[in-house]
C-alpha positions in Angstrom: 120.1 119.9 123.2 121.8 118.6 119.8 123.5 120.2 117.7 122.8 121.4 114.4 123.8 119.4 111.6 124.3 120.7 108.0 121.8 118.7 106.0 118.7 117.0 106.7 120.2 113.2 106.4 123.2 114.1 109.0 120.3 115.4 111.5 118.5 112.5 111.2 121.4 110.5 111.3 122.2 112.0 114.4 118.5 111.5 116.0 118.5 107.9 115.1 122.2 107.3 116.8 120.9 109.3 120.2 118.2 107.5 120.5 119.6 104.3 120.0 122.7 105.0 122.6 122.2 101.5 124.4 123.4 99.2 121.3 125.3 98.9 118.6 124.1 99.7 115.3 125.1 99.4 111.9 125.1 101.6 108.6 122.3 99.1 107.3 120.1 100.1 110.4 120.9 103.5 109.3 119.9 103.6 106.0 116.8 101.4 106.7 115.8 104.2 109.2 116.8 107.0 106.9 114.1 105.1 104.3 111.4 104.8 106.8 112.1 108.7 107.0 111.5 109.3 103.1 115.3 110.4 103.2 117.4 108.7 100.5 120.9 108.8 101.3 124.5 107.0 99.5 125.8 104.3 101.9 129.0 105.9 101.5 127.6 108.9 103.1 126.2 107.3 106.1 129.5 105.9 106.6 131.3 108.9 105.9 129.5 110.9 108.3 129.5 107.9 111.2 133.2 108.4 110.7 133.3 112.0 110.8 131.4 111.2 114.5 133.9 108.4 115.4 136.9 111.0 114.8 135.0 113.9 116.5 134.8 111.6 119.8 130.6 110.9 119.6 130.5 107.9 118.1 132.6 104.6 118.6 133.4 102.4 116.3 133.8 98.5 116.5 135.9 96.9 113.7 134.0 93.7 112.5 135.7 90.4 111.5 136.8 90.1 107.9 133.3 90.0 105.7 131.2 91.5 108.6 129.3 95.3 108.9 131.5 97.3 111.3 129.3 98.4 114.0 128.5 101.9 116.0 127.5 103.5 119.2 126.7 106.7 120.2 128.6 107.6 123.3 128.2 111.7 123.3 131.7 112.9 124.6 132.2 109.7 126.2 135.0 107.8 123.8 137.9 108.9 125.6 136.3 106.6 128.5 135.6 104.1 126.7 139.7 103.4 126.1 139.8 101.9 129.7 137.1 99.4 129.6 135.4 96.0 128.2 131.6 96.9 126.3 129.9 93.6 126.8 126.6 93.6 124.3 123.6 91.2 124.8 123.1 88.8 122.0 119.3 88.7 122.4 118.4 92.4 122.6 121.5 93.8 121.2 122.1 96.4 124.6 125.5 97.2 125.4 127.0 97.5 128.8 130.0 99.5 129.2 132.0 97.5 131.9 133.2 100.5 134.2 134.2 99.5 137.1 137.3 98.7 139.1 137.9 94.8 138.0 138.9 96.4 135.0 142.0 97.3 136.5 142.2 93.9 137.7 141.4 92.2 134.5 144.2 94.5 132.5 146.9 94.2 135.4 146.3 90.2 134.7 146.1 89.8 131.0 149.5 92.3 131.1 151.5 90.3 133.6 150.5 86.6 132.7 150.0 86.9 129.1 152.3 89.8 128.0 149.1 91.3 126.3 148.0 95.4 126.3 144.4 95.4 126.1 143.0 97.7 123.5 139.5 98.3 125.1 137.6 101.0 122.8 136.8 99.0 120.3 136.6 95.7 122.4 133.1 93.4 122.8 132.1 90.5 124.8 129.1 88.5 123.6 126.1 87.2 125.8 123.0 87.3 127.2 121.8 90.0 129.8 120.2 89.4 132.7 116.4 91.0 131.3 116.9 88.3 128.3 118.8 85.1 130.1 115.0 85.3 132.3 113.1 85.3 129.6 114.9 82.3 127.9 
């Protein structure tokens, strides 16, 4: 079951980032939810409380080029995990896989001893089509 949430907006904020667990969303998706919920709520809020999420271990959050909308997942208890591998996210439906598995290993062993380079995984995102969407093109 969730947990409780002070106020209304954080609940709902809450809802809406469970139920959208399998992509990445952003504080405008937020807010536009928060408005189809007759809940008005400051920006700065929203993004206050996603970060109060990220630092609590829930919610991830991937840095965005310079001029972009940082994005977020919810993950549960699960960013600890996410530290030791690649997310890959689908550019046609927006899902995210979390690659966890043991070329991981293999990938970070490589880019270490051939290119001198420590992967930083958490926030890290490889763009492309899944296999659901790459049929339907």
């Amino acid at each position: 079951m969730a947990k409780s949430y002070s106020t209304i907006s954080n609940t709902k904020i809450m809802k809406y980032m469970e139920e959208n667990r399998d992509r990445l969303v952003t504080v405008s998706d937020v807010e536009k939810y928060l408005i189809s919920e007759n809940i008005e709520v400051n920006i700065s809020t929203i993004y206050r409380f996603l970060n109060k999420l990220c630092n609590g271990g829930e919610v991830i959050k991937y840095v965005a080029k310079k001029g972009e909308m940082s994005s977020f997942q919810y993950v549960g208890q699960g960013a600890d995990r996410c530290k030791n591998h690649i997310h890959l996210q689908c550019t046609g439906c927006g899902s995210v896989i979390h690659l966890e598995c043991g070329f991981m290993e293999e990938i970070k062993s490589h880019i270490m001893g051939h290119h001198g380079f420590t992967l930083q995984c958490e926030s890290s995102v490889l763009y492309g089509l899944c296999k659901k969407c790459k049929e339907g093109a």
